[in-house]
N, C-alpha and C positions, 0 to 999 in steps of 0.2 A: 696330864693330858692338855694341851694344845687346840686350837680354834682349827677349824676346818675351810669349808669354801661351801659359797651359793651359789645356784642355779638357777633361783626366779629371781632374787633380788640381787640389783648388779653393784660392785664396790663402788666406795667411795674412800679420799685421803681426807688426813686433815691436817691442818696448818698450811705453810709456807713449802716449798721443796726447799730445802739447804742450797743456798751457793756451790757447797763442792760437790753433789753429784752434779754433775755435764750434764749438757744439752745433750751430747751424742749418746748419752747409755739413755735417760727415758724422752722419750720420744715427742715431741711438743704438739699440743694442741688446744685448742680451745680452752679457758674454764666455764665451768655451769654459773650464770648467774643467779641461779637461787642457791643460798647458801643460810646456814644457822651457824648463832654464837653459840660456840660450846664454853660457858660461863667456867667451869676446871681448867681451861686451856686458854682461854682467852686468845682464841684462833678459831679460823673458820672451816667446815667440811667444805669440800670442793674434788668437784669429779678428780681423778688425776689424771695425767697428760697422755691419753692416748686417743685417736680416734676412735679405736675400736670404743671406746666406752663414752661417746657425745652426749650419748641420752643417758648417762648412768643416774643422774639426779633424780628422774623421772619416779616420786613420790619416794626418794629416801630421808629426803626432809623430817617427816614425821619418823619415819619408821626408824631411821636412828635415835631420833632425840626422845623415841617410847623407850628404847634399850638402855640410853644412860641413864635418865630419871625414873623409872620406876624397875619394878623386879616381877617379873613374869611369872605366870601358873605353871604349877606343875605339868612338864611332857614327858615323855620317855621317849628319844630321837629311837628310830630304825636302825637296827645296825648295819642293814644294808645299805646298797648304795643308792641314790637318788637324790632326784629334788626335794623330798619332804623332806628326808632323813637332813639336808642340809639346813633346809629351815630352821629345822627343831632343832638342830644343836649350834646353830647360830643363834637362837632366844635362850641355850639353854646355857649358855656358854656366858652372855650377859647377866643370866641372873647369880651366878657362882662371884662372878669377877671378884667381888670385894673379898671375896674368903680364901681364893682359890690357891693364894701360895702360902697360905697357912695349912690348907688339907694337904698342898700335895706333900710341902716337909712335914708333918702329923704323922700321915699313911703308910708313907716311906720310909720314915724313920732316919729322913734326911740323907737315904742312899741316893734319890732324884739327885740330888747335888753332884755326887762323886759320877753320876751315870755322864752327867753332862761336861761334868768335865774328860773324860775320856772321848764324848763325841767331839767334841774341839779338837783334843790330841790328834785324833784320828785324819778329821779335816783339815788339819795346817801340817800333817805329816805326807802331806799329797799337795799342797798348793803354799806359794809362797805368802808370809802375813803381809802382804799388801793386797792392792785394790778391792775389789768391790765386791760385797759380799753378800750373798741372801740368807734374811732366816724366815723359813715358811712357817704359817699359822704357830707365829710368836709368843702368843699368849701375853702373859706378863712381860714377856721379856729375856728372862733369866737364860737362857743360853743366847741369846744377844750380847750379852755384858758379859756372859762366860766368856766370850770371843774379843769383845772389844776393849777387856780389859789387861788381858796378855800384854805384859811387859815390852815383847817384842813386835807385838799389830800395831801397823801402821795403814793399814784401809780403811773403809768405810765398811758397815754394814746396813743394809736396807732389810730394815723387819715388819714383815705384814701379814695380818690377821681380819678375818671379815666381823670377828668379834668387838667392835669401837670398846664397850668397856673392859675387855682384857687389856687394850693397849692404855687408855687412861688410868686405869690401876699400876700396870707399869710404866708408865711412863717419867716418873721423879727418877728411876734408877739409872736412865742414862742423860742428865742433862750436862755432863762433863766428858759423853764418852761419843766417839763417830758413831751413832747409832740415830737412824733416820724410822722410826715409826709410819706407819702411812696402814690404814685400814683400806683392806682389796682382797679381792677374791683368789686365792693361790694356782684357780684353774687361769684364771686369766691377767696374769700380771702383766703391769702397765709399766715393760721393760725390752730393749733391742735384742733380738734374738742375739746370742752370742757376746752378750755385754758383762758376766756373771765370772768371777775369776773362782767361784767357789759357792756351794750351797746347803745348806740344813735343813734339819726338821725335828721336831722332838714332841712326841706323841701328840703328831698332829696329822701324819698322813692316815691315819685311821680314820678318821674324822670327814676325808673328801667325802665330798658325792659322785666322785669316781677316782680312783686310786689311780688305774692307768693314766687316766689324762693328768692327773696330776704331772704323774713321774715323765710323760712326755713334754708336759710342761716343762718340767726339770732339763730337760734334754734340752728343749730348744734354745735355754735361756746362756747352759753353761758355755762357756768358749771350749775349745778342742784341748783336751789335755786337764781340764778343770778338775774338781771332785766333789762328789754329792756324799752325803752322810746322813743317815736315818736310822734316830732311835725310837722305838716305839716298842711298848708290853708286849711281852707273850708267856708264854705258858712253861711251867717248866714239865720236863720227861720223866726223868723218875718218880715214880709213883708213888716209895711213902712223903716227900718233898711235896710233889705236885698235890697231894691228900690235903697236906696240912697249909698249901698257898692257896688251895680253892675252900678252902673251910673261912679260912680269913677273907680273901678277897670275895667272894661271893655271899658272906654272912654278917661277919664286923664290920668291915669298911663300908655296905649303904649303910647301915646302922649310925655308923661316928659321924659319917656324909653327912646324912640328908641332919643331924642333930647340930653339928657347926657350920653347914650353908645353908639351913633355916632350906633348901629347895626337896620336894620331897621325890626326885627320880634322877637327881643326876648323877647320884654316884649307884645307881642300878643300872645305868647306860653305859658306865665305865667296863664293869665285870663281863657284859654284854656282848660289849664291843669289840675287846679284845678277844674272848669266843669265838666271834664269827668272822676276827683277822685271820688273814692265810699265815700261817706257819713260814718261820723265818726260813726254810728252802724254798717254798713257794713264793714267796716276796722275793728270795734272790732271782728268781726266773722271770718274774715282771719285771725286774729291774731291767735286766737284758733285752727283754721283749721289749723295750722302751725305748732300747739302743747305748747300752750301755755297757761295757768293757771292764775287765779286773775288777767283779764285781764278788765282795768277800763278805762274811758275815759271821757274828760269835755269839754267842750268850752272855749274859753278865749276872750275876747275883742266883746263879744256879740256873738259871732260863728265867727268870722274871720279866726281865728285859733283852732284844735283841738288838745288835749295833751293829746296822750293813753300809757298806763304801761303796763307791764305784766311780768310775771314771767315764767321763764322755770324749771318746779317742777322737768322733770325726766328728 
């Protein structure tokens, strides 16, 4: 699972923006002058370049730098959509960071790996491996560097997360590869409409505080012809299958969770969450509803996981 997006509290990047992305794909404006040393990075948070976000600074000073240094109390985020639900798995998301890609190879059984590499397949079998690339609520990373490491990519990818310690936990994985980190809110990325040669997501659009504007998001960002790809859990159909996936996912895995990320409800929000996602025909219809063309989707691992495409024609 993947970091998601806030609604009360507005993103923030951190470090430098890289020389090669262009002036012309994010958009120039202002920086906030209050700013904090993130001592693991030895670089600064600083709003990122968009107008829309002039005041994003306004009290994230503290409220980041509670997220990297300490580890939060237990919450159980809402599976629903909203602003609180965003909050709470934006705290809850920082308190996991340090464990998080050891649960999810643990749980998985190291299938997460294989899952993401087919999402890659998927999206470079629709867009050519050059220019510029989004990966939304990145998490660690790890399908950033699925992508950036292909033999034959030759673009950038820009991967963003509202969670600061998911990216600081990943972030040693790509210092040799085009992979541009930047903490921001996935409803509102600080990017030119139509600058996106290509986009992802890997169990992180569950996670919005609203799925549609997400995926609109998505829409605005891609150029005409681009390709979006989203993996995220679900449920499988057959019933003695699906017996023995909800026995384990709803019973073992908070168990093993909350025992190796020491937090005691985040892997209850998991089993939870994917519950009250819409079923992968109902996600392909939001997808469309969003404006989106050749819009295809399969199961992987018996229904465990679903992997939908689509294309933004106009």
């Amino acid at each position: 699972m993947g970091g998601g997006s806030a609604a009360a509290e507005r993103p923030v990047s951190y470090g430098t923006r890289p020389q090669s992305v262009s002036n012309d794909t994010l958009v120039r404006a202002r920086h906030c002058t209050r700013h904090q040393t993130c001592g693991r990075l030895e670089t600064s948070l600083r709003c990122p370049p968009c107008p829309a976000f002039r005041n994003a600074c306004n009290g994230v000073t503290s409220t980041m730098s509670k997220a990297v240094r300490q580890t939060v109390g237990p919450e159980v985020p809402r599976p629903d959509e909203g602003a609180d639900k965003a909050a709470a798995v934006q705290r809850m998301f920082g308190a996991v960071a340090p464990r998080y890609d050891l649960l999810n190879h643990l749980l998985s059984l190291n299938i997460d790996r294989r899952w993401r590499r087919l999402a890659v397949d998927r999206l470079l079998a629709g867009a050519p491996a050059r220019g510029l690339f989004l990966d939304a609520c990145a998490g660690t990373l790890d399908l950033a560097v699925e992508l950036a490491s292909r033999p034959a990519f030759q673009g950038r990818v820009i991967a963003t997360d509202f969670a600061l310690p998911m990216l600081l936990h990943g972030v040693s994985k790509v210092r040799s590869l085009p992979v541009y980190p930047a903490c921001g809110d996935a409803l509102r990325q600080p990017l030119r409409n139509r600058s996106i040669d290509g986009a992802m997501v890997a169990f992180g659009i569950r996670n919005l505080a609203s799925i549609d504007s997400g995926l609109r998001e998505f829409a605005r960002l891609l150029r005409p012809g681009a390709p979006l790809v989203i993996l995220e859990f679900s449920t499988p159909a057959w019933q003695p299958f699906r017996f023995l996936y909800e026995t384990y996912f709803h019973r073992i895995l908070p168990r093993v969770g909350r025992l190796i990320s020491r937090h005691d409800s985040a892997y209850d929000y998991l089993p939870a969450s994917v519950a009250a996602f819409p079923t992968p025909a109902r996600l392909a219809d939001r997808i469309r509803d969003a404006g989106f063309d050749r819009v295809q989707w399969r199961g992987l691992s018996g229904g465990i996981a679903a992997l939908h495409s689509a294309v933004r024609e106009a």
